[in-house]
C-alpha positions in Angstrom: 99.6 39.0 -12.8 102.5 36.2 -13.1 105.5 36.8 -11.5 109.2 35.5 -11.8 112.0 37.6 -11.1 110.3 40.2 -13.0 106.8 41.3 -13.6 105.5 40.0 -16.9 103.9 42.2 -19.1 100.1 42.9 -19.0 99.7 41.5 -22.2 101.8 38.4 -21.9 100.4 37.9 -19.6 96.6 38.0 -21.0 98.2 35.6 -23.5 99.3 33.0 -21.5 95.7 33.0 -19.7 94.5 32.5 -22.7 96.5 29.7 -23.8 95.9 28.3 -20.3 92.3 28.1 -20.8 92.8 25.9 -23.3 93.2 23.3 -20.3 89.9 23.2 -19.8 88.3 22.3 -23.5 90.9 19.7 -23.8 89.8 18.4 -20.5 86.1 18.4 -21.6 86.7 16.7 -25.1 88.6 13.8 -23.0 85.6 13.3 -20.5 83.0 13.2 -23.6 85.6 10.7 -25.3 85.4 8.5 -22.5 82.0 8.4 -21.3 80.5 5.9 -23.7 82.0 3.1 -26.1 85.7 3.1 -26.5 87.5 1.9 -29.5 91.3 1.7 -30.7 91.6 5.8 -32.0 90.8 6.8 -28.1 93.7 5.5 -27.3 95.5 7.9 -29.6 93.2 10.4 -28.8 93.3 9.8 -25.2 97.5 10.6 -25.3 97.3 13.5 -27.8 95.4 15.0 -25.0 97.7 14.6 -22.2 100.8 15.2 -23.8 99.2 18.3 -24.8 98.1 19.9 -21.2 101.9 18.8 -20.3 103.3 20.5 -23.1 101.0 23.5 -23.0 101.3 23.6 -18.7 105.3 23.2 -19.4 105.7 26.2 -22.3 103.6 28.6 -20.4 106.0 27.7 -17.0 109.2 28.2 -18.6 107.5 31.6 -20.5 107.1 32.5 -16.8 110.0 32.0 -15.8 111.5 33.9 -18.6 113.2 30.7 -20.4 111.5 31.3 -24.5 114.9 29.2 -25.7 113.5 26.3 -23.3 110.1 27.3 -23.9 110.3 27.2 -27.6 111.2 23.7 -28.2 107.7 23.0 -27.1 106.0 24.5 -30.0 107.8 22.1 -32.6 106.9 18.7 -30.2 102.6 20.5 -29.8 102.7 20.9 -33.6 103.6 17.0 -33.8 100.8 15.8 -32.1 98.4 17.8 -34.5 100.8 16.6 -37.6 100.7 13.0 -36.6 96.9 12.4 -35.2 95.8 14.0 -38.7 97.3 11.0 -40.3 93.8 9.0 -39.0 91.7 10.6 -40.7 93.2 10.2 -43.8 93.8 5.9 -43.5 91.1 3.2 -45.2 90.8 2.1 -41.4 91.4 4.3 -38.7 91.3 1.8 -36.0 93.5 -0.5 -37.3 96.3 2.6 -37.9 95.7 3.4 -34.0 96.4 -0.8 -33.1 99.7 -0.5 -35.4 100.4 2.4 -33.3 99.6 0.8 -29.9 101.7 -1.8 -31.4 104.9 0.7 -31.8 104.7 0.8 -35.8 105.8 4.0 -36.6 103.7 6.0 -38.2 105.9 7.4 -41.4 106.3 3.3 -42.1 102.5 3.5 -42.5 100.2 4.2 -45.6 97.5 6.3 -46.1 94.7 5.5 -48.7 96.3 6.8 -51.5 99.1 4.0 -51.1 101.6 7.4 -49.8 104.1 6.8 -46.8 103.0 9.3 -44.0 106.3 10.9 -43.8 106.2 13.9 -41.2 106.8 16.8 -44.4 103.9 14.4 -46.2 101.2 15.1 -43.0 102.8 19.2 -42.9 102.0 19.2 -46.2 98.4 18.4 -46.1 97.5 20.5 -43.6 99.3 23.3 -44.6 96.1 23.1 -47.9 93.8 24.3 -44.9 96.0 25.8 -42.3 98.7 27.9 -44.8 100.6 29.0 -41.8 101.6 25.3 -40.7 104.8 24.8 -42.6 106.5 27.9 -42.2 105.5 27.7 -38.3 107.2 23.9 -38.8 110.5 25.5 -40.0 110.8 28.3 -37.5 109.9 25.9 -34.3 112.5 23.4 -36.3 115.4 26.3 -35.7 114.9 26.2 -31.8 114.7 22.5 -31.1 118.4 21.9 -33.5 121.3 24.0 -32.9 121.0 26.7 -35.7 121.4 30.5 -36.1 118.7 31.6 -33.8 120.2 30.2 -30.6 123.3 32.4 -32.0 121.7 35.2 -32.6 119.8 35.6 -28.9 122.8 34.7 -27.4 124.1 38.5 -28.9 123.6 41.3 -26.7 124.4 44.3 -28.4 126.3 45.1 -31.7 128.1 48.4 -32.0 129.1 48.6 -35.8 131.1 51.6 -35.1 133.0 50.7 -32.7 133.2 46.9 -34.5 132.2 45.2 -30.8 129.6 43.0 -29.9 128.6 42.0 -26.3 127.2 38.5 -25.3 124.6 37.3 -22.8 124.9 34.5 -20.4 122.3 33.6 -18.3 119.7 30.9 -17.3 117.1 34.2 -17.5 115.5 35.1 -21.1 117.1 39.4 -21.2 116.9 40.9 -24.7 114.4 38.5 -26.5 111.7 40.7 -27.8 108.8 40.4 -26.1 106.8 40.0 -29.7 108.2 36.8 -30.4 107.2 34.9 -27.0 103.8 36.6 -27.9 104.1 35.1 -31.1 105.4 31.8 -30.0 102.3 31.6 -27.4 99.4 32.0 -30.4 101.6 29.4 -32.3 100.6 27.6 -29.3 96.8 28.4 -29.1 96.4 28.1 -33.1 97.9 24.3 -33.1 95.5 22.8 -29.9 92.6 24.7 -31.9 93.4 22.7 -34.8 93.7 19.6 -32.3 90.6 20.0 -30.8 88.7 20.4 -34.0 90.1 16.8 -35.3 89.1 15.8 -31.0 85.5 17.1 -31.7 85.5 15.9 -35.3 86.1 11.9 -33.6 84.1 13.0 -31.1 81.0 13.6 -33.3 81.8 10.1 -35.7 81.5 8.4 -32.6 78.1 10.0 -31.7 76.9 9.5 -35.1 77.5 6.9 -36.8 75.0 6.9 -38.8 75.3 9.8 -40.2 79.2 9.2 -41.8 79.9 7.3 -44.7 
């Protein structure tokens, strides 16, 4: 069981495990990637991967330590490297997207096959076809990393409408956020390095056999 100043739940605790062991198949997929010829798209591969386990290790510290508003942040910047390494498989030339990368192009200056600018909403857009949950989970994680209602609305303790008061809540320590939403927030999580290890595999096995993709 984790602790902080407070016992955390038993199943928040069985949901952070689970993210956690996450650490390991991303781990896995970067030794395979690196145990045989290397090309330009590890590189991209290779930092997706990393910035990942420190995104994933540093959402399920602050969870423990019963920050969600710092916590939540992360689930915006995890669902950006799934939004932005999808944009190589859908190039002419995936190596020579990774070298402009490398090079510090940016990648919405950049144009897939069709000739169409791969804009952040334009990559969201496209996944959201297969994963239908992508966009709105794009919008809510949005809310948390700019200043917006949300951080308003957990900063509000109570509300008595009768009385016509409302109490406030300071404090460096997460207190009336409902324990559904950090669940919530942490399968957000989980969903979105499935995804990214799916397109790690899916290089992964173009590498392996080329002779078998067109």
């Amino acid at each position: 069981m984790y602790k902080s100043q407070k016992l955390i739940s038993k199943n928040l605790g069985e949901e952070i495990k689970k993210l956690e062991s996450k650490e390991s198949q991303l781990l896995d997929i970067a030794k395979k990637l690196n145990s045989g010829n290397f090309y330009p798209l590890d590189f991209l591969s290779n930092a997706i991967i990393n910035r990942s386990l420190k995104l994933i290790f540093g959402f399920t510290t602050l969870l423990k330590d019963e920050n969600f508003i710092a916590a939540s942040h992360l689930v915006r910047c995890h669902l950006d490297n799934v939004i932005r390494f999808s944009a190589s498989w859908i190039v002419d030339d995936p190596h020579d997207f990774a070298t402009k990368v490398i090079d510090g192009i940016q990648i919405d200056t950049l144009k897939d096959k069709n000739g169409k600018l791969m804009k952040d909403w334009y990559l969201r857009n496209l996944l959201n076809e297969e994963y239908p949950w992508i966009t709105n989970v794009y919008k809510q994680s949005s809310g948390y990393v700019h200043f917006s209602n949300k951080h308003i609305f957990n900063s509000i303790k109570s509300v008595d409408s009768n009385k016509r008061t409302m109490q406030f809540s300071f404090s460096k320590k997460d207190n009336e956020i409902d324990e559904n939403l950090k669940i919530e927030a942490i399968q957000c999580i989980d969903h979105i390095t499935e995804i990214l290890i799916i397109f790690l595999n899916g290089w992964y096995y173009t590498k392996e056999n080329p002779d078998k993709i067109k």
